[in-house]
C-alpha positions, -999 to +999 in steps of 0.1 A: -120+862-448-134+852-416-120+822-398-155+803-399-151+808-440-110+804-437-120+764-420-142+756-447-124+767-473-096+733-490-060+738-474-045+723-504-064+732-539-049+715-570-063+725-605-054+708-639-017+699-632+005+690-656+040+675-652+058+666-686+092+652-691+111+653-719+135+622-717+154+632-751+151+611-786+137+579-795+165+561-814+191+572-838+164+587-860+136+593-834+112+621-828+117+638-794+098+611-765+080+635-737+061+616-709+031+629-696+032+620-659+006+642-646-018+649-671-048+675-659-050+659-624-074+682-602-085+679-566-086+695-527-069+680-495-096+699-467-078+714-437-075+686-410-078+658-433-059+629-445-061+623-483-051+591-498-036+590-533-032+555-547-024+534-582-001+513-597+036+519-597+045+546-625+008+559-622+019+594-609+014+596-575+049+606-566+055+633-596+018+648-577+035+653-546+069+663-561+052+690-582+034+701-555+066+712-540+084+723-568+108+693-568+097+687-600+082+722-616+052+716-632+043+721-666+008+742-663-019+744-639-030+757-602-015+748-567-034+767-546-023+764-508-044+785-482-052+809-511-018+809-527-009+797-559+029+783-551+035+780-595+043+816-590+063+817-561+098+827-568+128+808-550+129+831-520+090+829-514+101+790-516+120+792-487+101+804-463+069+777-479+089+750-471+083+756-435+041+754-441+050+721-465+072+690-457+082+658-477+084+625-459+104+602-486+098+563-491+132+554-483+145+569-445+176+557-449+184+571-482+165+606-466+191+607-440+222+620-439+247+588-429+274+612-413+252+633-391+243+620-359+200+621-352+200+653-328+221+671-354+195+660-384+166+674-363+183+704-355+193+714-390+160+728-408+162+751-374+194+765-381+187+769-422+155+790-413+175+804-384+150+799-360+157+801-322+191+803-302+217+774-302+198+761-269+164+763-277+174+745-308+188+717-289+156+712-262+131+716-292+150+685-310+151+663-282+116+673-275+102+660-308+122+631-307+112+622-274+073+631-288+080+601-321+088+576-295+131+581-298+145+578-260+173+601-250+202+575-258+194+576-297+195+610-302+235+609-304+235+578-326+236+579-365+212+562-389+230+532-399+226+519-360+191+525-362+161+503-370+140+513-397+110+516-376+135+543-356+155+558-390+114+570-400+108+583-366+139+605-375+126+615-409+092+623-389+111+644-367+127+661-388+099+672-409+080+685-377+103+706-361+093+739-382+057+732-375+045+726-409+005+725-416+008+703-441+026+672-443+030+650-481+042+613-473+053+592-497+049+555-493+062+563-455+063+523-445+068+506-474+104+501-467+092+487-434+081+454-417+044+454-412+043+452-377+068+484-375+041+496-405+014+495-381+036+512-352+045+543-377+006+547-388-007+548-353+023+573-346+010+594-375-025+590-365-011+609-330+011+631-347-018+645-368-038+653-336-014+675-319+003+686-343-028+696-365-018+683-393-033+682-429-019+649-445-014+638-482-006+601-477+008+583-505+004+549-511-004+515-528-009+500-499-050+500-499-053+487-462-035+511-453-053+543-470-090+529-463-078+529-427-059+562-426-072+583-450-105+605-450-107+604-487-091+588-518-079+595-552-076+567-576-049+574-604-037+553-633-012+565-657-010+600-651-051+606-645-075+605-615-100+575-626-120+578-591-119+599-565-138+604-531-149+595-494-133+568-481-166+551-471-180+558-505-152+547-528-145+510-509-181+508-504-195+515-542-164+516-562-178+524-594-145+528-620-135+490-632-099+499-624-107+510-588-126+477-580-096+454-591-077+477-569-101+471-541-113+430-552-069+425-545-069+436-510-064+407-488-092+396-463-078+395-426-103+364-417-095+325-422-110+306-446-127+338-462-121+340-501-126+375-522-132+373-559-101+389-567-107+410-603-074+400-623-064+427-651-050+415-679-018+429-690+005+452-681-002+490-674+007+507-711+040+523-713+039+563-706+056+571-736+029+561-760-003+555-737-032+541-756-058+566-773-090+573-757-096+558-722-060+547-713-073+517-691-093+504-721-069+478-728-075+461-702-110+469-693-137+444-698-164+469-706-146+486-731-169+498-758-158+520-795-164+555-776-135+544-747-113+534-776-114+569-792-130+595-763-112+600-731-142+601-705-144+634-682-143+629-645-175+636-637-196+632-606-217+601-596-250+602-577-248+630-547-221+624-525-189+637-543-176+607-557-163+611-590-158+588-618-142+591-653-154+561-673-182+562-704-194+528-695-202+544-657-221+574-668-240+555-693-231+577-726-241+565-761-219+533-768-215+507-797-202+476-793 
């Protein structure tokens, strides 16, 4: 493949993945519960780019990313990454993918190890991939922490005496000393104040540049993704509802989920009022989702066919934006 072919080509390719969990028995008496958490979600993060995943808690944004490193195995389907599929790797292969793919976890704290000092936590994932002599171990840490903004006298501290602003910087770090190409964060600063939010997002927004980065950015911040991200999947309860550009999916949001989402996201400008879109309810429990459409109890435009018929996610108008709702696509509907 030439390199022309190789750039245009998705670094990421996700096909139809599936994630069940079998949490045991309902009851004395019950039949065995399983929970669909990802349930035939498809789509491609392009090399370079900085895709956004969003939903409600619970939706399966996490179990996405988890699966995608074998955290969490998934059930069936493709994960295709720069033409290999990693649902066959073995634990060996594994290894050595972990240096193309890091995780950066919600909580950097809880990501850190408390009795390790910084330096030593950056240095680690060189000495497991044995990578490099004791020394240039030691300059390429304190290079990289240097390069997230940590000066020279908090590389010998340990995370409880840092900030959380600094204890992500770490995690960062960490996650960019084996040069990865593609880097999955999961809610990255929403532990954080939003002033150190903004700090970490502009840091990435660097990072990505010279480190040439591909970017899976996890989130439920909306803000956040329209201004990070290049484009966006929408999920609710284990499904992709919407998906898309950036400009095309806050723009036109076409699913009714997807512009409650968008109608919530507070306006930065006094004395300006959005019609916020208020659901009603609460998002149905995973272990007996509704039939058909599983957002049709608290759609407004449900019709019979969303009731009984879960909609395909198919495309709307030319631009790539896709969309699974009947109403949407204008298919035969009764009342």
């Amino acid at each position: 493949m030439s390199d022309t072919q190789q750039s245009m080509n998705p670094l990421l390719s996700v096909s139809n993945l599936r994630l069940t969990f079998n949490t045991g028995y309902g009851g004395w008496l019950g039949n065995r519960r399983h929970v669909h958490a990802v349930d035939g979600v498809s789509f491609d993060v392009q090399r370079g780019g900085v895709l956004g995943i969003v939903g409600e808690s619970s939706c399966g944004k996490s179990s996405v990313a988890k699966s995608i490193l074998n955290i969490h195995p998934p059930t069936s389907g493709q994960i295709i990454f720069d033409g290999e599929d990693l649902v066959r790797l073995n634990t060996r292969a594994w290894r050595d993918m972990r240096r193309e793919i890091q995780y950066v976890f919600q909580d950097p704290l809880g990501a850190l190890d408390p009795r390790m000092t910084v330096l030593a936590q950056v240095i680690e994932p060189l000495i497991i991939h044995s990578i490099g002599s004791s020394d240039e171990q030691t300059k390429q840490a304190h290079e990289l922490l240097e390069a997230v903004g940590l000066l020279a006298e908090s590389h010998s501290k340990y995370p409880h005496e840092l900030s959380g602003g600094q204890r992500q910087r770490v995690v960062l770090a960490r996650a960019l000393i084996l040069k990865p190409r593609l880097l999955i964060c999961d809610e990255p600063v929403s532990a954080l104040d939003v002033s150190i939010q903004a700090q970490v997002i502009q840091l990435l927004e660097e990072l990505k540049t010279s480190f040439d980065l591909t970017i899976m950015f996890i989130s439920h911040d909306l803000s956040l993704v329209r201004y990070f991200c290049d484009t966006i999947v929408v999920m609710y309860l284990g499904r992709i509802v919407e998906s898309g550009s950036i400009e095309e999916v806050f723009t036109n949001p076409q699913h009714p989920y997807t512009q409650a989402l968008i109608s919530s996201i507070p306006v930065p400008e006094p004395g300006h009022k959005r019609d916020a879109i208020i659901l009603q309810g609460e998002p149905p429990s995973p272990f007996n989702p509704p039939t058909g459409c599983h957002f049709h109890p608290r759609c407004g435009w449900q019709k019979t066919l969303c009731r009984s018929v879960y909609p395909d996610l198919d495309a709307v108008g030319q631009d790539g934006q896709l969309v699974a709702c009947h109403v949407v696509h204008g298919r035969k509907l009764d009342p």
